[in-house]
C-alpha positions as CSV (number, residue, x, y, z in Angstrom):
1,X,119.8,116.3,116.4
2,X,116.6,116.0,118.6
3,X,118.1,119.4,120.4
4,X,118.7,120.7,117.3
5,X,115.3,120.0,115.7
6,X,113.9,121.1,118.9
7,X,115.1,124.8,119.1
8,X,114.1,125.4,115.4
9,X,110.6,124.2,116.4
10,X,111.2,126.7,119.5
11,X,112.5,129.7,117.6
12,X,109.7,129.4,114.4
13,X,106.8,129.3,117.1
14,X,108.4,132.5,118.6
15,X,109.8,134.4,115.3
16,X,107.0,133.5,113.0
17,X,108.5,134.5,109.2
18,X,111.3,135.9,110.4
19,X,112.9,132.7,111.6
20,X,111.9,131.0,108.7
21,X,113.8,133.4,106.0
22,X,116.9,133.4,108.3
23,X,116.3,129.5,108.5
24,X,115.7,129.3,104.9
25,X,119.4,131.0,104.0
26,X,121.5,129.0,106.7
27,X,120.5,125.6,105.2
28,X,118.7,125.6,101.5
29,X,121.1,128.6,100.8
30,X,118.1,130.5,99.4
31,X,117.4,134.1,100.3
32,X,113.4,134.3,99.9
33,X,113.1,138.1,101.5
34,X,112.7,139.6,98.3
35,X,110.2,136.8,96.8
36,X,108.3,136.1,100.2
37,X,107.9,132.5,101.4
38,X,104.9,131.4,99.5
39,X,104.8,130.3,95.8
40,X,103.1,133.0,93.7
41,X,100.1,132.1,90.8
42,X,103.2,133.3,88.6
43,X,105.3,130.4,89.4
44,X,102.8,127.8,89.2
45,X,102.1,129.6,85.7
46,X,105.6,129.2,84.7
47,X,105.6,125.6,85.9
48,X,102.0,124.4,84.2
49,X,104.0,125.7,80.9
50,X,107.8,123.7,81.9
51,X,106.5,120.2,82.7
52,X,106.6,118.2,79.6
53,X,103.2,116.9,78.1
54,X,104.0,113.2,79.0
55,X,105.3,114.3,82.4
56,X,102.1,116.1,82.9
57,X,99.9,113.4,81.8
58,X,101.8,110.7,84.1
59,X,100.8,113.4,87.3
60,X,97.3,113.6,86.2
61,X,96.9,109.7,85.7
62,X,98.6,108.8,89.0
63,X,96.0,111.5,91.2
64,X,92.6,109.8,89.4
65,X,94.6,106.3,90.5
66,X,95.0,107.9,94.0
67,X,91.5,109.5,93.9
68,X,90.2,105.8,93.0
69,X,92.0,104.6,96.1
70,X,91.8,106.5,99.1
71,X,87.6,107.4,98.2
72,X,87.3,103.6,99.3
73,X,89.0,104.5,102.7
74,X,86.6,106.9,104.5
75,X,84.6,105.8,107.4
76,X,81.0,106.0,107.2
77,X,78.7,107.9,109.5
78,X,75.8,105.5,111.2
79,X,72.7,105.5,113.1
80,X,70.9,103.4,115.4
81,X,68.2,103.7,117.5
82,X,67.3,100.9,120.0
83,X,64.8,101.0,123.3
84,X,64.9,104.6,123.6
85,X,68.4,105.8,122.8
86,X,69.8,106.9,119.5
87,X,73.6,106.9,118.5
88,X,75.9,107.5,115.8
89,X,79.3,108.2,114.5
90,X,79.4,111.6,112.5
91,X,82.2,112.0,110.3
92,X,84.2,115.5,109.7
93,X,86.9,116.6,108.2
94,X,89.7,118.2,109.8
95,X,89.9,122.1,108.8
96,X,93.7,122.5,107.2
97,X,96.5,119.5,106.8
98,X,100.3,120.2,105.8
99,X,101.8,117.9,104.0
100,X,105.7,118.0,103.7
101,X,107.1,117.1,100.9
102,X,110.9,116.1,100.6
103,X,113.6,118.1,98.5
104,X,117.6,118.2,98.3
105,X,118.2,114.9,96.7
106,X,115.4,114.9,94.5
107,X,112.4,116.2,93.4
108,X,109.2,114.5,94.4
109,X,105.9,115.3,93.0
110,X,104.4,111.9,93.8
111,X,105.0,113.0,97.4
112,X,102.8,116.0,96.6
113,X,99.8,113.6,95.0
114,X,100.3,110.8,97.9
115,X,99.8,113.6,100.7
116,X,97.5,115.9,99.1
117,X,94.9,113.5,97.6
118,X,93.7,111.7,100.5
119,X,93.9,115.4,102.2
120,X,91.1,116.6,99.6
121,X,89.5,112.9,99.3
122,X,88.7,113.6,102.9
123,X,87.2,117.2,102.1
124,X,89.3,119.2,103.7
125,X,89.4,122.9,103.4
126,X,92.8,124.0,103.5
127,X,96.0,122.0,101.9
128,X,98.9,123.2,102.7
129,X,102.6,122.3,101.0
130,X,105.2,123.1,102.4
131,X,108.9,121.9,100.5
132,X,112.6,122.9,100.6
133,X,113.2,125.8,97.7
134,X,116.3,125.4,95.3
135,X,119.0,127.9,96.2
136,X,117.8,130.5,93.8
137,X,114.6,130.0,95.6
138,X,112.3,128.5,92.9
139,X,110.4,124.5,93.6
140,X,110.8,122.6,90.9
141,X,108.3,122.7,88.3
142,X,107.1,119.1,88.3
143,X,106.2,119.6,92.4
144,X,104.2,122.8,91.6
145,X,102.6,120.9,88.6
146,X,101.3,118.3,91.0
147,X,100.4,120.2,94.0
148,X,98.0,122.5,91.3
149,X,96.4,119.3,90.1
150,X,96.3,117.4,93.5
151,X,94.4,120.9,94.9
152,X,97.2,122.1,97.6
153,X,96.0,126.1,98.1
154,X,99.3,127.1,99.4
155,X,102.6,125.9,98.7
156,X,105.6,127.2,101.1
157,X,109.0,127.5,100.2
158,X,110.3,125.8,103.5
159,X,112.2,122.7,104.4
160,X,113.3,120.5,107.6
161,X,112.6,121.2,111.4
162,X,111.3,125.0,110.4
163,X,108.6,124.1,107.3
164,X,107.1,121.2,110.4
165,X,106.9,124.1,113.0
166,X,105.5,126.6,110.8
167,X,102.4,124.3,110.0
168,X,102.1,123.4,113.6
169,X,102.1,127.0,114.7
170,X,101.6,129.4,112.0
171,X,103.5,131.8,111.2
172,X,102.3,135.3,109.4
173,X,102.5,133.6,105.8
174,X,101.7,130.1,106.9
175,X,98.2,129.1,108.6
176,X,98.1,127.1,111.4
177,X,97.2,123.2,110.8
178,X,95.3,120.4,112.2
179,X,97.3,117.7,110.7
180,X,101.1,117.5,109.5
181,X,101.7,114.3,106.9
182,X,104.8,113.2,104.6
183,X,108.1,111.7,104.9
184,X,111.0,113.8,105.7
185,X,114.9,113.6,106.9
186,X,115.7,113.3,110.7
187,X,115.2,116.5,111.3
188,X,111.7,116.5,109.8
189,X,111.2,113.4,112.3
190,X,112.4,115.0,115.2
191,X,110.1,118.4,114.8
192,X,107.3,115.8,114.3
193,X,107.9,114.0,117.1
194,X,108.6,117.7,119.1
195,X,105.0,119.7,117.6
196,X,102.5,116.0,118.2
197,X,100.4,116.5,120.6
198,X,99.7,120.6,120.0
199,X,98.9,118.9,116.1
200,X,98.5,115.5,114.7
201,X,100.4,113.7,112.8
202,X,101.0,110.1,110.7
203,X,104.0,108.8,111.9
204,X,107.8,108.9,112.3
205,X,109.1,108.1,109.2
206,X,112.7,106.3,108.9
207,X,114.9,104.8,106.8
208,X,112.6,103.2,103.7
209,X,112.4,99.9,103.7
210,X,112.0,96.4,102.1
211,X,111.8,92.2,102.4
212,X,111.6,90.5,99.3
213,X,110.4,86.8,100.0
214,X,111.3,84.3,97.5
215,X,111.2,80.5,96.1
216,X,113.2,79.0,93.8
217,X,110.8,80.2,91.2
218,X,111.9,83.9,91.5
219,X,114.1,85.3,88.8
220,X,117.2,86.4,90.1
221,X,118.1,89.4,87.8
222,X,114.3,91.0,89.0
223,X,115.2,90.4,92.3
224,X,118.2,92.4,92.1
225,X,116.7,95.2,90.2
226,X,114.2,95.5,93.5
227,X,116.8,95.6,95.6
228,X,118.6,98.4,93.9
229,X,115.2,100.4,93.0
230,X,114.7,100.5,97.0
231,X,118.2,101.4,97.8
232,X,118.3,104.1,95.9
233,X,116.5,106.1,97.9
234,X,118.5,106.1,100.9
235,X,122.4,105.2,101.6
236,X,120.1,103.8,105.2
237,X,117.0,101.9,103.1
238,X,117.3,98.8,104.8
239,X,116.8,95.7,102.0
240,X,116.0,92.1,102.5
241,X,116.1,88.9,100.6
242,X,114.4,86.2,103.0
243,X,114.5,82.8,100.7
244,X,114.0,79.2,100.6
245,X,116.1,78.7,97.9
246,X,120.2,79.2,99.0
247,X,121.2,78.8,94.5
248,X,118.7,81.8,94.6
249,X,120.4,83.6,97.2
250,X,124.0,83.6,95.5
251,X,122.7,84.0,91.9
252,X,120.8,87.6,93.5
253,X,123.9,88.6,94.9
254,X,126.2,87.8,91.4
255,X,123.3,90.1,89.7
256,X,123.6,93.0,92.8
257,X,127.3,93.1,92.1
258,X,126.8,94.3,88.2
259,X,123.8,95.9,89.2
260,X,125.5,98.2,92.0
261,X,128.1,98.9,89.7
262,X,126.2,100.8,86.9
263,X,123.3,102.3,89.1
264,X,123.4,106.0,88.6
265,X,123.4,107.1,92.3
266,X,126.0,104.5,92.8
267,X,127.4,105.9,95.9
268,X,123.6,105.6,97.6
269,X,122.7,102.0,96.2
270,X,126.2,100.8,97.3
271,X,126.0,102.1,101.0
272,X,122.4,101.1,101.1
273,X,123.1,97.4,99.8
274,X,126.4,97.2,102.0
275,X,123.4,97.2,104.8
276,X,121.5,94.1,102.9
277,X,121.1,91.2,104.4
278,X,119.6,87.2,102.9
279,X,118.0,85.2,105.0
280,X,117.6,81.1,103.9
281,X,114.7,79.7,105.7
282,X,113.6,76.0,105.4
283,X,109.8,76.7,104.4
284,X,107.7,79.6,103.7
285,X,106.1,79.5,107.0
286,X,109.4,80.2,108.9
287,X,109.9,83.4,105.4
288,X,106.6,84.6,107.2
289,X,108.0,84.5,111.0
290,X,110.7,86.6,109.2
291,X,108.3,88.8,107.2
292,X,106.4,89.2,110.4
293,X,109.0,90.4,112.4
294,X,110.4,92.4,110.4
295,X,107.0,94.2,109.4
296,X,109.0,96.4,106.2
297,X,107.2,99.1,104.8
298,X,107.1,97.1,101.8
299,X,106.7,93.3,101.7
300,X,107.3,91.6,98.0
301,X,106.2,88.6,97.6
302,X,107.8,86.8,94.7
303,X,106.6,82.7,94.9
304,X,104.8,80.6,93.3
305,X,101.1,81.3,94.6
306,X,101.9,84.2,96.2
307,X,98.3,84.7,97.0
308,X,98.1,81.9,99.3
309,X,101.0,83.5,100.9
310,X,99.0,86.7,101.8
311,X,97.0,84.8,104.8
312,X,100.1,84.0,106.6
313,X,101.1,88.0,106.3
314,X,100.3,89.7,109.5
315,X,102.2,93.4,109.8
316,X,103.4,95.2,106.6
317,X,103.1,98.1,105.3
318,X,102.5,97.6,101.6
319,X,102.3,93.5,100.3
320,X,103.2,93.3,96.4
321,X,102.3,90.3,95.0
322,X,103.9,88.3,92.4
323,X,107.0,88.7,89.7
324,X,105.5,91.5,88.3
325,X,104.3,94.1,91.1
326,X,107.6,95.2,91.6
327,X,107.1,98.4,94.3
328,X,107.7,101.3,92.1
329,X,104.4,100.8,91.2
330,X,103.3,101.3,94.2
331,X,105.6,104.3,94.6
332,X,103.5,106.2,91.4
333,X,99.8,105.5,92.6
334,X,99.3,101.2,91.5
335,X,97.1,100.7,94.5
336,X,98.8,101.7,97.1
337,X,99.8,105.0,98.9
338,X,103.6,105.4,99.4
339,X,103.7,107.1,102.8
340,X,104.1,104.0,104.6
341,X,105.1,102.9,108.3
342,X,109.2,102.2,108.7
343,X,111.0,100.8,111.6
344,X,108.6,98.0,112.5
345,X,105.5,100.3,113.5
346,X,103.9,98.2,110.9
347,X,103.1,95.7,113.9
348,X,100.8,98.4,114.6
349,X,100.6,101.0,112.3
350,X,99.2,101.8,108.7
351,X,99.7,103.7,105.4
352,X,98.6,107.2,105.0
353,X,95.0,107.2,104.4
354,X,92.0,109.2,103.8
355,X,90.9,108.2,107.3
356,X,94.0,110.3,108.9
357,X,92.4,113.2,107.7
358,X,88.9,112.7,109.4
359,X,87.7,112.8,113.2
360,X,85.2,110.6,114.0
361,X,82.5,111.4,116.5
362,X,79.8,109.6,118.9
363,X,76.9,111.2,119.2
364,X,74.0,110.0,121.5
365,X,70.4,110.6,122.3
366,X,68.3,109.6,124.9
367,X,64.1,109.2,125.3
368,X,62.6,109.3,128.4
369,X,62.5,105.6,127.8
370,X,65.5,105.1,127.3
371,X,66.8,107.4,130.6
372,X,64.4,105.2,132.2
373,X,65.8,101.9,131.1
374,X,69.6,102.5,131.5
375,X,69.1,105.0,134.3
376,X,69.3,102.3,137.4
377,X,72.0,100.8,135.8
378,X,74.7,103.6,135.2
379,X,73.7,105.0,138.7
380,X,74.7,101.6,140.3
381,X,78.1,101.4,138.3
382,X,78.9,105.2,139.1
383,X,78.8,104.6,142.8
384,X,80.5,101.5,142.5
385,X,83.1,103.5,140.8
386,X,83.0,106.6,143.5
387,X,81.7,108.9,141.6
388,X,78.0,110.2,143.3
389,X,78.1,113.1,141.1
390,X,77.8,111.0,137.8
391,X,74.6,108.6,139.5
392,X,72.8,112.0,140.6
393,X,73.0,113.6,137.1
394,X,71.9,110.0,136.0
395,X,69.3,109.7,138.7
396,X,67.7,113.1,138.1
397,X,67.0,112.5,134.5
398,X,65.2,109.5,135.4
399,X,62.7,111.1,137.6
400,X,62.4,114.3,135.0
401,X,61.3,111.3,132.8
């Protein structure tokens, strides 16, 4: 697979559009020659008119919700100025960000409006969208709906290893990009991993995931339902009951068993919660050792003060609170951006973020008095250090001074 995902990154960088129409036909089955690979003003047309009005609405809400959000995460630029030198942190936006956005099992316009938002939040120029096409070649509606709304200038018809290379190289319909963002399949993963470095990106997504810790005041039947909502997403979504109570535990599993059985992508919520595992802990100190360990994309905490819980939390990627923040509501926009760290990396690793899509840089200036003052001092480190050349540039400004 990592071979695999590393000759399409290979073969886009070298053929440009070429490979990505050939690419296009061998796994989404879609001949895009005649069409070209980038959604026309037509299609979004066609799509602002095929999204139902209560559809449309729900998009609209969830970007002012996400707007609302990430404006609160963008570092500030500062100034000092203290005995002769002046410095800073400026603040810029990165030029052009791709954001990938899943297809195949699903459609996923909240993918669209969790990458795009913080992307424009952020002020940057140029969002790119790039998204697996349907085999006759058209996106569906609701993720050109969102990406119109969210501001993406470009969406791509173009999914996997090839859609991540394109952005990272360019191609002759799809600019080159400073930043590549949103969850994907292995593939996607492994041409990440392959194109960081020449471009940035958030993370290395896996398998979603979640721990649910609860007390013996947790309803069972909600508790279930949590579990299925996050195993539908993956027959891999790794699930987690970690409880005090062990009358809790069985009654979760009696409700999965029903559950399981009438969930409409049975065949994914039954491999996923084949994978689930309950923990019974004695306290909910040791549930946060677990929690900790862990560190889930998503932590639900489902107890009796569950805000007193939140100090002992240390790595997660999302916390819900309480029996009624179930994580779909995180999912749409409820406080919380749903491209989230998986496999642990939330011991040192966050959420997408408005930050991502920023560079931060010092700036310092120096008065005579200030050359003066620090002069002596940096010289006598340099040459502790080896380096002459750094004490004479130091050492020359002090005597210009």
């Amino acid at each position: 697979m990592v071979e695999r995902a590393r000759e399409i990154v290979a073969r886009v960088r070298a053929e440009g559009d070429a490979a990505l129409f050939d690419l296009g036909m061998r796994f989404d089955g879609a001949d895009l020659r005649p069409t070209g690979l980038v959604v026309t003003a037509e299609e979004l047309d066609a799509a602002e008119r095929a999204v139902p009005s209560d559809l449309a609405g729900a998009i609209e809400s969830m970007i002012e919700r996400l707007r609302a959000l990430h404006e609160r995460q963008l570092p500030q630029e500062w100034w000092d100025e203290r005995d002769g030198v002046l410095f800073g942190e400026m603040v810029r936006p990165v030029a052009r960000a791709g954001c990938y956005v899943p297809g195949g099992r699903a459609a996923y316009p909240s993918t669209v409006c969790m990458t795009v938002v913080p992307a424009r939040v952020a002020g940057v120029d140029r969002v790119v969208v790039c998204t697996p096409p349907s085999p006759d070649g058209s996106v569906p509606p609701a993720v050109l709906f969102a990406a119109s709304r969210a501001g993406a200038e470009l969406v791509v018809k173009a999914g996997g290893a090839q859609a991540v290379a394109s952005m990272a190289y360019g191609t002759e319909s799809v600019p080159r990009v400073d930043v590549i963002v949103g969850p994907g399949n292995v593939y996607v993963t492994a041409a990440k991993r392959e194109v960081s470095g020449d471009v940035g990106i958030d993370s290395l997504a896996g398998p979603s995931e979640l721990v649910i810790v609860a007390d013996a005041t947790a309803g069972a039947a909600l508790l279930a339902a949590d579990l299925v909502a996050q195993a539908e997403h993956d027959p891999l979504a790794a699930t987690t009951l970690v409880t005090t109570d062990a009358e809790l535990a069985s009654r979760v599993v009696e409700e999965l068993d029903a559950d399981v059985a009438r969930a409409a992508r049975h065949d994914i919520v039954a491999a996923s919660i084949g994978l689930a595992r309950a923990v019974l802990v004695d306290d909910l100190d040791a549930a946060a050792a677990v929690a900790n360990d862990l560190a889930p994309e998503h932590l639900q905490v489902v107890v009796a003060e569950p805000r007193e819980f939140l100090p002992m939390v240390r790595s997660a990627g999302a916390v819900f609170l309480g029996p009624l923040s179930a994580v779909p509501f995180g999912d749409y926009g409820a406080g919380s951006n749903h491209v989230l760290p998986t496999m642990g990396t939330a011991r040192f690793a966050s959420g997408l973020r408005a930050a991502d899509f920023v560079t931060v840089t010092s700036v310092t200036e120096l008065t005579a008095e200030g050359a003066g003052r620090l002069g002596p001092e940096v010289a006598a480190i340099a040459r502790a250090e080896g380096l002459d050349g750094h004490a004479r540039a130091v050492e020359m400004r002090v005597r210009d001074a």
